[in-house]
C-alpha positions in Angstrom: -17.7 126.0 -56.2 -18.7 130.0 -55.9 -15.2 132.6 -56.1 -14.0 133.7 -52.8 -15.5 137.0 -52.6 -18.8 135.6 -52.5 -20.1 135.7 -48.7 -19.5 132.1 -47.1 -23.0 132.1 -45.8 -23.9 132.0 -49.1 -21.6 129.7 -50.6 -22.3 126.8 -48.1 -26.3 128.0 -47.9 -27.3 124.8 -49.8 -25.9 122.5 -47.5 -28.3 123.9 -44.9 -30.9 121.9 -46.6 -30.2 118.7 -47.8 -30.4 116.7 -44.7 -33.8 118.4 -43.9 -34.9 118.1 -48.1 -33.9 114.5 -47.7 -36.2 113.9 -45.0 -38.7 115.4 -46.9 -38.2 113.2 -49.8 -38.4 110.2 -47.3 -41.2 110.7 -46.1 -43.3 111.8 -48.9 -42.3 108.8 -50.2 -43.3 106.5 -47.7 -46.9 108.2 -48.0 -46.9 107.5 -51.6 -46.4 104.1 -51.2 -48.9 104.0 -48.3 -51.3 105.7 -50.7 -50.4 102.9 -53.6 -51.2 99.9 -51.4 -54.5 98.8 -52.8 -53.8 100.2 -56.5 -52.8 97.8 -58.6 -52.2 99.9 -61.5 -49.6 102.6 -59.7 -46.1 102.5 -60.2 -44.4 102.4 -56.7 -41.3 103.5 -58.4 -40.8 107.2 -58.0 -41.5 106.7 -54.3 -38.8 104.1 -53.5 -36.7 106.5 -55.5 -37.3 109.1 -53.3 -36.7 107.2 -50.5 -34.0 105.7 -52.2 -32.5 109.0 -52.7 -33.7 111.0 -49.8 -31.7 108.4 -46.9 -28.6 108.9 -49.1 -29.0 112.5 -48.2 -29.6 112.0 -44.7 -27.2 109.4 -44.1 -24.1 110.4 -46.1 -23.5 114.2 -44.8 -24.3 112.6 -41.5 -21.1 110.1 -42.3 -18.8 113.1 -43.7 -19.8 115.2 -40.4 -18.9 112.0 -38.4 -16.0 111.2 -40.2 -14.8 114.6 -40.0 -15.3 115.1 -36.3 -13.4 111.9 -35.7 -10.1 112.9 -38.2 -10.2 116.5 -36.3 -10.4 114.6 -33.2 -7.7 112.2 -34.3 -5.1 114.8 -35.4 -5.4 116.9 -32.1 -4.5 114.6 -29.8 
């Protein structure tokens, strides 16, 4: 999304840390909910969101790199 003179280190940088922020996100979550066990007033929402959301950004870069390895594979043979 940056122009091409921008440094590619930089334009890819926040890919470096999804997979890694989406681990985060999954397991802060599970705390949370660990944390919510015996309250019956908490909302367990926000941490099955992040949960939610955090294994979507483990597992789907995961898939492209897969994916991409496999189609690379696929058109070199």
């Amino acid at each position: 999304m940056l122009p091409a003179p921008v440094p590619t280190w930089v334009r890819f940088l926040p890919v470096y840390f999804i997979v890694p922020l989406g681990i985060a996100a999954i397991l802060s979550g599970l705390v949370a909910l660990r944390r919510m066990r015996n309250k019956e007033e908490a909302d367990p929402f926000w941490a099955r969101a992040g949960i939610a959301f955090g294994t979507v950004a483990v597992v789907l870069p995961l898939a492209v790199l897969v994916w991409a390895l496999w189609a690379l594979s696929q058109a070199y043979d």
